[in-house]
SERO-4910 file (N, C-alpha, C, O; in steps of 0.05 Angstrom, whole numbers):
BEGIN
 pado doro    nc1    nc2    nc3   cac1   cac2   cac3    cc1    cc2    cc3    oc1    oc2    oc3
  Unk    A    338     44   -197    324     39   -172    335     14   -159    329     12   -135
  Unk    A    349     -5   -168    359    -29   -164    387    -31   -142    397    -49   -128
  Unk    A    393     -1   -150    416      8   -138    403     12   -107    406     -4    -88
  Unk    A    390     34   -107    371     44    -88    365     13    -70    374     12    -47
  Unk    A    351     -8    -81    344    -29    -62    360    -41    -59    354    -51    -37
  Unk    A    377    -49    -65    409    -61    -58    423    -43    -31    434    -52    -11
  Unk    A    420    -19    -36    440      4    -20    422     -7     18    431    -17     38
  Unk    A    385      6      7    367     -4     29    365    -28     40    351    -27     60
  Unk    A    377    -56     34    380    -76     40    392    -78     58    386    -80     82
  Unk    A    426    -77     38    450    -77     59    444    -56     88    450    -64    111
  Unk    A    433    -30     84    428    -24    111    411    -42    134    416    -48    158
  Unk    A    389    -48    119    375    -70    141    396    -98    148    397   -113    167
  Unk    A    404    -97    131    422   -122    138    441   -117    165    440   -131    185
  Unk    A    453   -101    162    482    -80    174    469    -69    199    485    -56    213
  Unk    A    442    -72    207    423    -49    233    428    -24    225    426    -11    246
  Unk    A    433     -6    203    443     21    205    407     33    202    400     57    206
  Unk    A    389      9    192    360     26    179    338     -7    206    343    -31    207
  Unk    A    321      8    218    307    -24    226    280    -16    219    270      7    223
  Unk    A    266    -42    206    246    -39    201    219    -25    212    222    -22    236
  Unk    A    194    -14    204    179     -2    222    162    -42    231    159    -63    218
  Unk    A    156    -30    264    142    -44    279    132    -40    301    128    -16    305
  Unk    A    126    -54    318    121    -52    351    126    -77    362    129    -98    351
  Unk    A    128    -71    390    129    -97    405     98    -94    417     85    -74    421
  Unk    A     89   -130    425     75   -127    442     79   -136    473     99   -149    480
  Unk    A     60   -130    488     74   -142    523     78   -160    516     79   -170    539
  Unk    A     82   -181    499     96   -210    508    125   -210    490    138   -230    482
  Unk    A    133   -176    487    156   -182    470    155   -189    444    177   -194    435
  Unk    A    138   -192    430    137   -206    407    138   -184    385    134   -164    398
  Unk    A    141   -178    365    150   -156    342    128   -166    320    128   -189    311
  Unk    A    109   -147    313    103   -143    292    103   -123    267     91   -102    272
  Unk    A    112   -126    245    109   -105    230     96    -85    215     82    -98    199
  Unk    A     92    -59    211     76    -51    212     67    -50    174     46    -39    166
  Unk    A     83    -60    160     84    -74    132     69   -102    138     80   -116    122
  Unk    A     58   -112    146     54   -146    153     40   -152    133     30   -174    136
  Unk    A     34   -138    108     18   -148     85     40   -153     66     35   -169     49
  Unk    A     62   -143     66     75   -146     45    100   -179     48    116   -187     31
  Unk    A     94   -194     83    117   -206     76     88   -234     91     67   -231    104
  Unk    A    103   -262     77     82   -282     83    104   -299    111    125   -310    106
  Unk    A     99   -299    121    112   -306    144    104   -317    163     92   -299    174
  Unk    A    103   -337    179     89   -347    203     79   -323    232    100   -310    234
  Unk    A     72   -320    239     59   -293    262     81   -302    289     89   -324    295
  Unk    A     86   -279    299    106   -285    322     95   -294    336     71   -289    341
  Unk    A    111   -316    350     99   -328    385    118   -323    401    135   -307    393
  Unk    A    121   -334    427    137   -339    449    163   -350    446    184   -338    452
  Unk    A    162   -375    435    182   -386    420    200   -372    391    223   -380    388
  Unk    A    190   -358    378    198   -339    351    196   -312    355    187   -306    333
  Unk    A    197   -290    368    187   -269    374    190   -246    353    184   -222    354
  Unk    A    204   -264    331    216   -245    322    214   -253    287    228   -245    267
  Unk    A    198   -268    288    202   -279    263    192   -256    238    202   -257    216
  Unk    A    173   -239    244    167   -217    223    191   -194    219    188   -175    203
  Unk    A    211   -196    233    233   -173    238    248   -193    222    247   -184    200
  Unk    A    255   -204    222    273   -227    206    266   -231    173    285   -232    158
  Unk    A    242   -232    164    227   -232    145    232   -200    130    231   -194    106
  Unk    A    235   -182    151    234   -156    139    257   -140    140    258   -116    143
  Unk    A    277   -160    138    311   -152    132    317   -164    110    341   -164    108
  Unk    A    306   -176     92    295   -183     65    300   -164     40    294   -140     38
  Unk    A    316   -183     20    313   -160     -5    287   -169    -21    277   -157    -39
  Unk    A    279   -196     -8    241   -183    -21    232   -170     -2    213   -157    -11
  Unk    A    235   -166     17    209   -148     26    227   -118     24    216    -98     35
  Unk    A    245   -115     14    257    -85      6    236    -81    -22    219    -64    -25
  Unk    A    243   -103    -43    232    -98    -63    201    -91    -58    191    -70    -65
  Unk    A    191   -107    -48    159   -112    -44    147    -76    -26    127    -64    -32
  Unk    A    159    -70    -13    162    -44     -1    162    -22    -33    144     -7    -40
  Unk    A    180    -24    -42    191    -10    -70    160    -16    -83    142      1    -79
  Unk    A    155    -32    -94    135    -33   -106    109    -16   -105     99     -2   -122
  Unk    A     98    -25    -68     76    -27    -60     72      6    -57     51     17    -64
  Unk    A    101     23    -44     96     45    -42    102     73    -70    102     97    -67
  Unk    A    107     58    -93    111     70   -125    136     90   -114    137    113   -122
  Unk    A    156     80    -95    187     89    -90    204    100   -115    211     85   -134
  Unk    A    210    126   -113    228    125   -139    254    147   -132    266    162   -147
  Unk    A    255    145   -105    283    146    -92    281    128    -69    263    115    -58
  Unk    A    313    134    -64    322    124    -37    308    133    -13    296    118      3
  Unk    A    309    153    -12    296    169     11    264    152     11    259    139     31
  Unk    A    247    153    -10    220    148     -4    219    120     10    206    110     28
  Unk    A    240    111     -7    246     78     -3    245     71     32    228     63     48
  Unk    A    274     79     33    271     90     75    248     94     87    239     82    107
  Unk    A    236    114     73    211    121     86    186    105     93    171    108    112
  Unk    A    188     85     72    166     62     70    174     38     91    157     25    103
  Unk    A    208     35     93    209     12    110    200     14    139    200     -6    154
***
């Protein structure tokens, strides 16, 4: 499975996979995981700081965990 979150990483890393989220009208990105990463809350100034947090090989792992992942595919599925 190590393989699997390494492989899911590098894609978030690379843009080929983007995390699940939304924007709100002020632009700002939140994730729709926001329990799994500890992170300051987006403002005006950071808009983006939970999308940043969740290109993360902890929050790949923490994803892996939370959703009992035991492929790639599920893995994807959870981010």
């Amino acid at each position: 499975m190590e393989d699997a979150i390494k492989e899911v990483y590098q894609d978030l890393k690379n843009r080929r996979v983007n995390p699940s989220g939304s924007f709100d009208s002020a632009g700002r990105w939140h994730s729709a995981n926001g329990d799994l990463i500890s992170v300051r809350p987006p403002s005006r100034s950071h808009p983006y700081s939970e999308m940043v947090a969740c290109r993360t090989l902890k929050y790949v792992r923490a994803v892996a965990a939370q959703f009992e992942c035991s492929s790639i595919e599920e893995l994807r599925n959870g981010i």
